[in-house]
C-alpha positions, 0 to 999 in steps of 0.5 A: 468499511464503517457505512452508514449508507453506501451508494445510492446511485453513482449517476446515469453511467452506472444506472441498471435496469430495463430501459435499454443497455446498460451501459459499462459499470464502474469497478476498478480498474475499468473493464477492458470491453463491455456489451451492455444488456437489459436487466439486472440479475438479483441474487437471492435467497437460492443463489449457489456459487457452483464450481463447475468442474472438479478443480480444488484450485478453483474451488478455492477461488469460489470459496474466497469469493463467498467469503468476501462476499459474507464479509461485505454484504452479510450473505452467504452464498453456498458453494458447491460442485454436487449441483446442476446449475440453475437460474439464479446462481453465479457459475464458475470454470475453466473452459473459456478458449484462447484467452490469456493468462490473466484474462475471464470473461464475465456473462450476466444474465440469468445466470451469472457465469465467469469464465477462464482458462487461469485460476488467475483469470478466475480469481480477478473476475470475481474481484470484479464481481464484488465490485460489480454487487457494491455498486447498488444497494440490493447488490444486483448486477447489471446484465451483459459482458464483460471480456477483460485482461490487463496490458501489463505482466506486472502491475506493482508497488515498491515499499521501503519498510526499512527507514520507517518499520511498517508492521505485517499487519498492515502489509497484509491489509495492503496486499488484499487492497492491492488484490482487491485492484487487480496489483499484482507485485509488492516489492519490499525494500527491506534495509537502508539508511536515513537521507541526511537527518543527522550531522554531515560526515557523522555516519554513526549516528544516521538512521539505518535498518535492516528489517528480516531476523537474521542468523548468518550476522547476529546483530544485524536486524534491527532492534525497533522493528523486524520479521522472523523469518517465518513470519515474512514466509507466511505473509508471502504465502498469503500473498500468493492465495491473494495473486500477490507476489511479494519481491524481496530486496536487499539493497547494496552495494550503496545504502548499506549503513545497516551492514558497514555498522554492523562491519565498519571494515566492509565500508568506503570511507572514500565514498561514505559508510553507506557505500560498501567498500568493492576494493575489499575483497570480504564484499561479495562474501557478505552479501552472497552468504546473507542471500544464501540464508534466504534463498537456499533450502527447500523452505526459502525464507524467499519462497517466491520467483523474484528476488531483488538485489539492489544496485541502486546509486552507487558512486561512479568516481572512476573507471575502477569503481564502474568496473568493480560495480558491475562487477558485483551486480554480474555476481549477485545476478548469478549467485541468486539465479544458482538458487532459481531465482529471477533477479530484478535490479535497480537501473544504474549501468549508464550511471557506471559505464565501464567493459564488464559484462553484466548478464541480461538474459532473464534479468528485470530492471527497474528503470527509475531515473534515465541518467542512471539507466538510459531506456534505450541503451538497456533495450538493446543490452536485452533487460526487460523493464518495469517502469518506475520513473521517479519524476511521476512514480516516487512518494517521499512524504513531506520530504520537499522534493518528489511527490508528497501525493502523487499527481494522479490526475497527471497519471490518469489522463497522461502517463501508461508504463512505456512513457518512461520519463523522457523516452517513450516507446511503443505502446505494446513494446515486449520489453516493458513488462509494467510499471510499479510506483513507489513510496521511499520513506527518506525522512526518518523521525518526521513523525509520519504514521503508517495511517499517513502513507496509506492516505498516500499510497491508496489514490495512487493504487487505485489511479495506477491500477487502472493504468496498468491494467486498461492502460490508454483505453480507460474511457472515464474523464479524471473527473468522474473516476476520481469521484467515483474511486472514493466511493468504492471500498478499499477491500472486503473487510478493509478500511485503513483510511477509516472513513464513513462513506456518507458525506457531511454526517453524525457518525457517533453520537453518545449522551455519556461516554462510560469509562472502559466501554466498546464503541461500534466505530474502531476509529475516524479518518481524515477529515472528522470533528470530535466534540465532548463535554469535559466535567473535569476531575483529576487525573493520572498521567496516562489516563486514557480517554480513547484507544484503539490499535493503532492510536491512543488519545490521552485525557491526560499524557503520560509525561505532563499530564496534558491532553495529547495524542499517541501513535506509531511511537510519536506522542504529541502533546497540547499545551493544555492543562484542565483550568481547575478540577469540577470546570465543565469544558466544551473539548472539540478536536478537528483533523484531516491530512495536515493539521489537528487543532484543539477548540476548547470552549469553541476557542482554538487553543492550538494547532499541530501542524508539524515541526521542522525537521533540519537534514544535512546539519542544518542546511536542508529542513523538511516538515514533521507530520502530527496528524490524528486518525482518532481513536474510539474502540475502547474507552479507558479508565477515566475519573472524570465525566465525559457527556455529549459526545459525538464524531463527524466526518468532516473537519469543522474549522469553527466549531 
């Protein structure tokens, strides 16, 4: 995390020291119970992480932590096994008794010693223990203990990579954010098709994707994006060593348009060509030969337990298209357990009544929408459930219905997995197993970035990690956690949102920026204000004045020779050009989440606040997004002289 100063004090709840118990830190998600001592431990120079018996896995975790622990505050803390431990060093093993298989309980005081009976309880403690040194400027720890386990088995998100490709890198950055938070399960919607952004009746030329190399169909993988196969077996072998699991989903029968375009005999032009056609009896084929390329072998594409088959919104017109629906998801449900896999599927079966029997034993459903799936009837079919419910748990951004942002002060303060929508069960029901939420990308070509969903998905992750894990017992008003979450790092290493923590600051100030030289700061995030001084000389479309990986901002764009933005394979252009070569111009660009505005000589010259984008021919419309997180790792090769140049954090709305 970019960090001019970090946190000084996060108030009198988190204070340590020696005037009495201290009372319960701050991390995310909130300790389950906590006994406060007097103290602090501080780490020094001597400190050893020490392994304190033979266990390569736990090695592992000890390594890990001393890793994130370099990354983060810039020390190293030795590990070793060959050592007794001594005053002064962080211990971890195995021995704790009769706890669960997530749980650890965390004793500070001379030592600090973490205890389990799990390597998963080992390595969420640690997790615990980096926030723990975040919270003070010597990264010293508050003495007393800690004794924690989550409520919930699965404590999830569900991400659709389909509508808008969302590149590994940053589904890699996400599963150690999610790691970071105790989240335990990313499920990976991985093809569907655009909601409705083309001509009614149209099919050919709505949006649709399927995101995973494939063999079994040549042609079906998506041309703007798309996982090799080994590509998406080394992200899920990543995942694991962060106690991630990574849930595959190959959606059908509905949202099928990648399939049926690739073969129009396998769709239903009685339903739409994004519903496969269950009549036709090459269906269950398909389907069961393209899971089979990613299931069988002893080197699965989809090396993890859980694999998702979909079965979401399928049309229930009658009796025979019930009949036949459940019919395939029995199938599906036990082509994919005859792999050894656990199946997880969409809750639709109220939706499609009907006599066929669809097996349940072992078997999780998504429950998103109770008309879909009534809770209740499902309980006594014998599925267990993750709690989805699109009324608090969908994102679709700027799509005009569900959540843009998720309501997260609803959530803290109102919602646990066992409310789901209008059905509320026991708290400590077995057939909840967790919950997840969800971000649909519906509205393809509305210009969004992945830097937007992640200012989308990262209050909500940190919200509903604390849900899922301490669940009704969280102790904190919204007020004080919402201000203390925004505090906190995203992980080590981590800062997609790019954010300085220090508040209303000079972030990078530059007397002269040279062409084709490095700056310290990759990028600013929302809300920032770059200022410059622009001596004017001609310049080639495409010259560049900052660039990083995920952004370029253009002196003059490739097209019209304009001041302008990139990214994500969106450009934006101002209506500016230069008045005249040899002019000196004051050049202020502002953003944050919704706008970025464009002051020349404190004037505004133009906003860009999003197009409208007209769904369904014109008889729905959803806003565009033109945001900046603007870019500073690498200066290009500009002619012209670019003086006083300085990056604040915050939007400046009269500069």
């Amino acid at each position: 995390m970019i960090r001019i100063a970090f946190i000084v004090m996060l108030g009198l709840m988190f204070s340590v020291g020696t005037m009495g118990q201290n009372p319960k830190p701050f991390v995310i998600p909130e300790l389950k119970q906590w006994q406060g001592a007097t103290g602090t431990f501080q780490p020094t120079a001597a400190t050893h992480i020490v392994v304190a018996e033979k266990n390569a896995k736990l090695m592992e975790v000890a390594q890990q932590l001393a890793k994130d622990y370099q990354t983060m505050f810039g020390t190293t803390l030795p590990v070793t096994t060959e050592k007794a431990a001594k005053q002064g060093d962080i211990i971890l093993n195995l021995k704790a008794k009769k706890l669960s298989n997530e749980a650890y309980k965390l004793t500070i005081a001379d030592n600090v010693t973490l205890s389990s009976t799990t390597i998963k309880g080992a390595y969420w403690g640690t997790r615990t223990l980096l926030q723990l040194s975040d919270l003070s400027e010597d990264h010293s720890l508050p003495c007393g203990e800690a004794l924690d386990q989550p409520d919930w088995e699965i404590r999830g998100f569900m991400f659709d990579v389909a509508r808008k490709y969302i590149p590994l890198n940053y589904l890699e950055q996400l599963v150690q954010i999610m790691s970071y938070l105790k989240m335990n399960t990313l499920q990976v919607h991985l093809n569907d098709d655009s909601m409705g952004t083309f001509p009614v009746g149209d099919w050919t030329k709505s949006y649709s994707a399927f995101r995973l190399e494939c063999d079994t169909y040549p042609g079906l993988t998506a041309r703007d994006g798309y996982y090799t196969k080994e590509q998406f077996r080394n992200f899920q072998r990543m995942a694991q060593k962060y106690h991630v699991e990574i849930i595959p989903e190959l959606d059908a029968p509905a949202h099928s348009l990648a399939f049926t375009k690739y073969d129009n005999t396998l769709g239903s032009e009685e339903f739409g060509m994004d519903h496969l056609n269950l009549r036709n009896p090459k269906v269950t084929p398909f389907l069961e030969n393209l899971w089979k390329e990613y299931i069988e072998g002893d080197d699965p594409v989809f090396i993890g337990p859980k694999v998702d088959i979909g079965t979401d919104e399928y049309s229930n017109r009658d009796s025979l298209v019930s009949e036949a629906f459940r019919k395939l998801a029995d199938d599906l449900i036990k082509y994919v357990e005859g792999y050894g896999k656990q199946a997880v599927l969409w809750g639709s079966l109220t939706h499609s009544k009907g006599k066929t029997k669809v097996k349940s034993e072992n078997v999780i459903m998504s429950l998103w929408y109770n008309g879909y799936a009534n809770p209740e009837e499902m309980k006594r079919e014998g599925f267990k459930f993750i709690s989805v419910p699109d009324a608090f748990t969908y994102i679709v951004p700027r799509a005009g219905y569900y959540y843009d942002y998720l309501n997260i002060q609803h959530l803290y303060e109102k919602w646990t997995p066992n409310i789901v929508a209008d059905v509320t069960f026991d708290y400590s029901d077995p057939c909840i197993l967790g919950g997840m939420f969800a971000l649909w990308n519906d509205i393809v070509g509305n210009g969004i970035s992945v830097k937007d969903l992640h200012h989308r998905i990262l209050p909500a992750m940190q919200t509903l990690s604390a849900k899922f894990w301490t669940g009704k017992d969280v102790s904190l008003t919204f007020a004080e956690f919402n201000k203390h979450r925004q505090q906190l790092r995203e992980a080590p290493g981590v800062n997609e949102e790019a954010r300085v923590v220090k508040p209303h600051s000079e972030v990078l100030a530059l007397q002269q920026l040279q062409p084709q030289s490095q700056q310290p700061i990759k990028e600013i995030g929302y809300d920032y204000t770059v200022s410059f001084r622009w001596q004017v000389k001609p310049e080639q479309p495409g010259t560049i004045l900052l660039q990083s990986p995920n952004a370029v901002f253009y002196l003059a764009d490739p097209i019209n020779g304009r001041l302008g933005y990139s990214r994500d394979g969106y450009l934006f252009t101002f209506n500016f050009k230069p008045y005249a070569t040899d002019r000196d111009l004051r050049i202020t660009i502002t953003g944050n989440d919704v706008e970025t505005r464009l002051y020349v000589d404190g004037k505004l010259m133009e906003s860009k606040r999003g197009h409208t984008i007209y769904c369904d021919g014109g008889k729905r419309k959803s806003e565009g997004i033109e945001t900046l997180v603007f870019p500073l790792q690498q200066s290009g090769n500009f002619k012209s002289q670019i003086t006083d140049f300085k990056v604040y954090n915050y939007f400046d709305a009269k500069p």
